[in-house]
C-alpha positions as CSV (number, residue, x, y, z in Angstrom):
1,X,-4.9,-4.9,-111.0
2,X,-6.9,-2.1,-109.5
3,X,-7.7,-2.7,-105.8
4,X,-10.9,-2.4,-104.6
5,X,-12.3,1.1,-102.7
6,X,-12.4,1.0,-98.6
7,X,-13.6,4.6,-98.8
8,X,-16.9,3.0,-97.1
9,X,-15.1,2.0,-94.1
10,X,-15.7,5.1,-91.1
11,X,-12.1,4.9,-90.5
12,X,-9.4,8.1,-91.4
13,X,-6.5,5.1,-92.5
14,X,-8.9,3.6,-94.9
15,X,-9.8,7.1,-96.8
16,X,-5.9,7.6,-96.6
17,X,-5.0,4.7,-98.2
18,X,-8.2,5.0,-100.5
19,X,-5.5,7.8,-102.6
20,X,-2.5,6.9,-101.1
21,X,-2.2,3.2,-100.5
22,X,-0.7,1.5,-104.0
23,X,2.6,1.2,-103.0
24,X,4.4,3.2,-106.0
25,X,2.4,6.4,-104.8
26,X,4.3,6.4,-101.9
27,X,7.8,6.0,-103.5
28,X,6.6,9.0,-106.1
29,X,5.8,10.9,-103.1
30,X,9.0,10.1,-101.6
31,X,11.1,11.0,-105.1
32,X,9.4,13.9,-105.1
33,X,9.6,15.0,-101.5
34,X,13.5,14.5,-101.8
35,X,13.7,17.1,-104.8
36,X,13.1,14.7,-108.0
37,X,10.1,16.7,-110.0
38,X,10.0,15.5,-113.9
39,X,8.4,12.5,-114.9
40,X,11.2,11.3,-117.0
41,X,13.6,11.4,-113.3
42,X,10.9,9.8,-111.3
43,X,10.5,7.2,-113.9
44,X,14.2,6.6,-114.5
45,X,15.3,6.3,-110.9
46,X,11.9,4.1,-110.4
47,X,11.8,2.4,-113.3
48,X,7.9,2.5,-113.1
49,X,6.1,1.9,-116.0
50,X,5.0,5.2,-117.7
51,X,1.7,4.5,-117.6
52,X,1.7,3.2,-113.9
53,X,3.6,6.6,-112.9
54,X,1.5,8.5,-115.1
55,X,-1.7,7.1,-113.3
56,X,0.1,7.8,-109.7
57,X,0.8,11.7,-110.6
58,X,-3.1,12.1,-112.3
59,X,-4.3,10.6,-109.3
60,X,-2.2,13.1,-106.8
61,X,-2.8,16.1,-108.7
62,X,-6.8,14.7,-108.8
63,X,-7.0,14.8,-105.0
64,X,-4.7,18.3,-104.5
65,X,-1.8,16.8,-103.3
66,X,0.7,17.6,-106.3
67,X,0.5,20.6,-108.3
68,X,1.3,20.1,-112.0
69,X,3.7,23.0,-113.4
70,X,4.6,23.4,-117.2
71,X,8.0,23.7,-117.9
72,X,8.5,23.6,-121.4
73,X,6.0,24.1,-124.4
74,X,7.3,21.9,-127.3
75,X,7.3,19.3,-126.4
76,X,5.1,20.0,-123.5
77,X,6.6,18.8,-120.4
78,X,5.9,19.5,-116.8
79,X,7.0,19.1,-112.8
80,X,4.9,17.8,-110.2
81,X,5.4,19.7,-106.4
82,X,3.9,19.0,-103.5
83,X,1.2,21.1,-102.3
84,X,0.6,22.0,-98.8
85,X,-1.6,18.8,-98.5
86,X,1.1,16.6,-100.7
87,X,3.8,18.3,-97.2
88,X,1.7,17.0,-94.6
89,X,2.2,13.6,-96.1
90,X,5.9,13.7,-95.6
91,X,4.8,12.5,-91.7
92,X,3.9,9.4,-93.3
93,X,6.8,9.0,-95.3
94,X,9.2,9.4,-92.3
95,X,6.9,7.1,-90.5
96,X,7.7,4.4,-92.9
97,X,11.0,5.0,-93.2
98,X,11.2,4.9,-89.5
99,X,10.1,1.5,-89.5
100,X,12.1,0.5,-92.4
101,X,15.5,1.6,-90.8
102,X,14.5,-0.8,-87.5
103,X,13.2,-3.9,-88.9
104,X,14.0,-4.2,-93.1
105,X,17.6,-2.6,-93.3
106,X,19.9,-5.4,-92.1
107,X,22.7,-3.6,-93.6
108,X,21.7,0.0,-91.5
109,X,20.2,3.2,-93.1
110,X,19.8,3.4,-96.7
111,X,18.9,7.4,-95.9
112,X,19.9,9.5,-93.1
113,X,17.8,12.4,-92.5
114,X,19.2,15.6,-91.1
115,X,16.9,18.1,-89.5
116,X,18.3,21.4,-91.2
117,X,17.0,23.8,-88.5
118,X,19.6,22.2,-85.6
119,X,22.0,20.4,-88.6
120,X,21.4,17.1,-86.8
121,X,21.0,13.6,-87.8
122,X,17.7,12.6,-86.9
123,X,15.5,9.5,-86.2
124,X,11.6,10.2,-87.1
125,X,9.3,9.2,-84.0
126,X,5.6,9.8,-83.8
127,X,4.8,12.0,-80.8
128,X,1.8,13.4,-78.8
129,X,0.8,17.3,-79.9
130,X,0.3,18.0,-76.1
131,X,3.2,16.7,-74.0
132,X,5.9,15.9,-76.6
133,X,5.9,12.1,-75.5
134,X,6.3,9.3,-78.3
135,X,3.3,7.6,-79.5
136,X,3.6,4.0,-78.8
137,X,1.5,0.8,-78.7
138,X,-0.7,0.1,-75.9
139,X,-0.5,3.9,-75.0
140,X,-3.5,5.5,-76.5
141,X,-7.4,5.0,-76.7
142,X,-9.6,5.7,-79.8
143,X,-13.6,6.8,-79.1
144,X,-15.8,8.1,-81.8
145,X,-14.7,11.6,-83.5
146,X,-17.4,14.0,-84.8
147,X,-16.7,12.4,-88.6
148,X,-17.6,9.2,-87.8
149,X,-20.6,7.5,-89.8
150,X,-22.5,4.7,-88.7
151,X,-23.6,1.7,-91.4
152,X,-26.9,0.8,-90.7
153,X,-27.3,-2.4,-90.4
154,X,-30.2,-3.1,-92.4
């Protein structure tokens, strides 16, 4: 069942989640951040439905965050990479998985994730762009940005 649209709401989550949010766009982002390409692997390892994955890739290559690449002609086939919009997800992804690895892994870290410029194990964390310091709850305000739109109320 298709959800319904929160692209209305004046909020930068809801638009995100508005072509991100079904949950098996995520895990095809994550297959395909972690080097898995062709439909037939993503489906496999998955086991989506065809049509459901099919649906996911048409709606990330639709919004310009997976390019679609042909790889063979007969019978056409093709690979799905992330463009430099799909990368900027992968924030997200390790976000998730962040939270995952603290509070629904009772049996420890499915993945570890090593950072291949220092070769270390690493733990994803959220962090301010100014002073390095982790994001956490309770520690920020949100005011208006330049984007917002106001609903009139009548």
């Amino acid at each position: 069942m298709k959800r319904s649209s929160v692209s209305h709401l004046p909020c930068s989550i809801a638009q995100t989640l508005d072509i991100v949010g079904e949950w098996w766009t995520l895990l095809v982002l994550r297959n395909i951040s972690f080097g898995q390409r062709r439909f037939d692997a993503i489906q496999a390892d998955l086991g989506i439905a065809r049509n459901v994955l099919s649906d996911r890739l048409a709606t990330l290559v639709d919004h310009g965050i997976l390019e679609r690449n042909k790889y063979q002609d007969n019978p056409e086939r093709f690979e799905y990479r992330a463009t430099a919009k799909g990368k900027d997800l992968v924030g997200v992804l390790y976000a998730l998985m962040a939270w995952g690895d603290k509070w629904a892994a009772p049996d420890g870290k499915p993945v570890l994730l090593t950072h291949l410029d220092c070769a270390h194990e690493t733990d994803p964390t959220v962090v301010c762009s100014h002073c390095g310091e982790e994001l956490r709850w309770g520690h920020t305000a949100a005011t208006a940005g330049p984007g917002i739109r106001i609903r009139s109320t009548g």
